[in-house]
N, C-alpha and C positions, 0 to 999 in steps of 0.2 A: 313641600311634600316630606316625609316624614321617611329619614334611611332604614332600610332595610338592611341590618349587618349579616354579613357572611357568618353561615353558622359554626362555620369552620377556622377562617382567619377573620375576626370580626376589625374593624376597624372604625374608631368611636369620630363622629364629626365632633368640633369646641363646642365647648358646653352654650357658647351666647349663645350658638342656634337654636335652643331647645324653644318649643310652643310657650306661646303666654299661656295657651286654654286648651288641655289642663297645662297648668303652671310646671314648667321645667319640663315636660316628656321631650327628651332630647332623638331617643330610637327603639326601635322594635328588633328585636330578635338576636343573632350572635350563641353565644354556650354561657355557661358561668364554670370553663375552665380556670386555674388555679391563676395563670396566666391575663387570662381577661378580667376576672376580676381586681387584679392588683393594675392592672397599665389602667381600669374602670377608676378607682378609688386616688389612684395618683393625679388624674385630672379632674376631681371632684364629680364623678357620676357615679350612681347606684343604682342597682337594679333593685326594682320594688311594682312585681306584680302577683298577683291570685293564681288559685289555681285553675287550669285549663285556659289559661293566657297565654300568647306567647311571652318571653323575658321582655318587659319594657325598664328601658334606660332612660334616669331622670339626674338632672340638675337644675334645683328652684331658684327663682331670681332671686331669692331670699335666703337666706342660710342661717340656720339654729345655730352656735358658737360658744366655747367658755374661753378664756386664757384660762388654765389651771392655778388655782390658786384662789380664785375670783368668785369663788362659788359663793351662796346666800345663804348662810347656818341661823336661823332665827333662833330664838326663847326655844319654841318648839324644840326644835331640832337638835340645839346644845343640848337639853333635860336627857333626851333619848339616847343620844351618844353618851353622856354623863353616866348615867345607869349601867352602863355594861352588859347590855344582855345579848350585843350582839357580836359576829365574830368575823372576821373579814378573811377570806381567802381568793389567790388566785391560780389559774387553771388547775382548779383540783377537780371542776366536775362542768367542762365546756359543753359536754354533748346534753348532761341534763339540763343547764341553763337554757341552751337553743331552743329545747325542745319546750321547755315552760314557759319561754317566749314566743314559743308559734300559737299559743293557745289569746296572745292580745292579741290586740289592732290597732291600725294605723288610723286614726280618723275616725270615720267613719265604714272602712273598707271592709273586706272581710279577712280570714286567714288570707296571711301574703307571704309568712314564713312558710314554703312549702319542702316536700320533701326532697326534689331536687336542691333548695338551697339549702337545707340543714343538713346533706350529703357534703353539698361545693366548702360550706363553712369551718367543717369539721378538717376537711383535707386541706385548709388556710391553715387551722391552729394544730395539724398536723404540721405544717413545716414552717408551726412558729410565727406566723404571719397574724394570726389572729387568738385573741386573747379573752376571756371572762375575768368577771368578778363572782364570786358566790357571797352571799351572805346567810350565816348563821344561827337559830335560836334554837340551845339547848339539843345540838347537834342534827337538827333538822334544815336543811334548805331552803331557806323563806323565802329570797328573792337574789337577786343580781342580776349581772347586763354582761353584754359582748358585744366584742368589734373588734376593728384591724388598726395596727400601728402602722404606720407610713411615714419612717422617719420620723421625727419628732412631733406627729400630730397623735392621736387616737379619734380612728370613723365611729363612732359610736352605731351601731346597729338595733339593737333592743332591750328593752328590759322588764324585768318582772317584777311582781311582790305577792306575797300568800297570804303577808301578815303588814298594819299598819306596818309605812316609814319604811320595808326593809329595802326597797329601791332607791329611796333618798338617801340612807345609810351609803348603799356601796357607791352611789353618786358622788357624794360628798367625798368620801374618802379616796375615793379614783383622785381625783381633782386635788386634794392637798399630796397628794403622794405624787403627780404626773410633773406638779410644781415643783415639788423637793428634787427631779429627776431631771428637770430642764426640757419638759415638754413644751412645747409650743403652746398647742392649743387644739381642745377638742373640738369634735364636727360632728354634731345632733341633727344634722340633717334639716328637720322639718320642727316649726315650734310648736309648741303646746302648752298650755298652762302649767301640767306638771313639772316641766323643764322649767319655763319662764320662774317659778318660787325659787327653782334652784340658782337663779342666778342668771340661765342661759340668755342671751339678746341674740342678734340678728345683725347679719351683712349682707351685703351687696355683692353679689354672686363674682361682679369682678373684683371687689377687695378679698373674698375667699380667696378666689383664684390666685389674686396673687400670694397670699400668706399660703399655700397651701404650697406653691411652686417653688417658694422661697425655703420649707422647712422639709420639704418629701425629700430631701437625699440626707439629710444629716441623721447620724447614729447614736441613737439611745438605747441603752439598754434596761429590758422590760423588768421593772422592781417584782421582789419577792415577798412569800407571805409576809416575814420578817419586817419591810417595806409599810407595807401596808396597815399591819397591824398595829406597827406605831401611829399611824395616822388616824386610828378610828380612839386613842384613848387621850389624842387634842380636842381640848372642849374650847368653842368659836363663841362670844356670844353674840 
């Protein structure tokens, strides 16, 4: 049977319990205080429901993954970087990111970014917990992602693009920048083909778990535009 968390003091069961069908729903309900969602993401679960849902809590037997550094820069991809047209920053503009990222979808689902979690996200990268990328063209906001550091990983959460590649851009250069910094390893959650081009493969929910247990207490500290910026004018081929 499927836990019902206290909406108040929720208390998460291990993630093996989660259902095969649908794959990973671990529990139903709990808050998305600042608190539950970080003790959520330290043991590899994430809430990821619609709106007029209660909060459903998932961890898939499968898990999306990069080591950083490991990413896939094709022909493609070098040319576009090569070029310089675009600009990389971070947390210069979290809440517009979030919000350009509630307008995709997961799968096939519908909005799932809702306005209760782009409230819960905001009060994360209020106290520094959670982080964007923006990207740039000719001072306009094309595309970038967000998510939470936890210790030396980054949860990746969403991302966006307005204009060819500007997703892959901040992708790409997350990932040579998390490597230069000594990050572990990013956690995409769920795969997709957009991810898989980039690089992304897949674990087995108990090797997550342990790489995930093994890197959530060590400290890194979050790179800067400066950081970053360097890494978007390395061309890969």
């Amino acid at each position: 049977m499927l836990p019902f968390l206290d909406p108040l003091h929720p208390v998460f069961p291990h993630p093996e319990t989660a259902l095969t069908d649908p794959d990973g729903l671990l529990a139903v309900g709990g808050n998305l205080h600042t608190d539950t969602l970080v003790d959520a993401y330290r043991n590899g679960i994430f809430p990821w429901y619609e709106e007029g849902q209660p909060i459903l809590w998932w961890s898939p037997a499968s898990r999306a993954v990069l080591v950083p550094g490991a990413e896939h820069t094709g022909r493609t991809m070098a040319k576009v970087l090569a070029r310089g047209t675009f600009q990389i920053t971070t947390d210069c503009a979290f809440e517009h990111v979030v919000t350009a990222c509630a307008g995709s979808r997961r799968g096939a689902s519908g909005t799932w970014i809702t306005a209760a979690m782009i409230d819960a996200y905001g009060r994360l990268h209020r106290d520094g917990v959670a982080h964007s990328l923006e990207c740039w063209q000719n001072g306009e906001l094309v595309g970038g992602l967000y998510g939470l550091q936890i210790g030396a990983l980054f949860c990746g959460e969403s991302m966006f693009s307005r204009v060819a590649n500007a997703s892959k851009v901040a992708f790409i250069v997350l990932s040579r920048t998390l490597a230069r910094h000594g990050f572990a390893l990013i956690d995409c959650q769920i795969p997709n083909p957009h991810l898989t081009s980039l690089g992304v493969t897949t674990l087995p929910r108990c090797e997550f778990l342990h790489q995930l247990h093994r890197y959530r207490d060590e400290r890194r500290a979050w790179p800067d535009n400066d950081d970053f910026a360097e890494n978007l004018t390395v061309v890969v081929s």
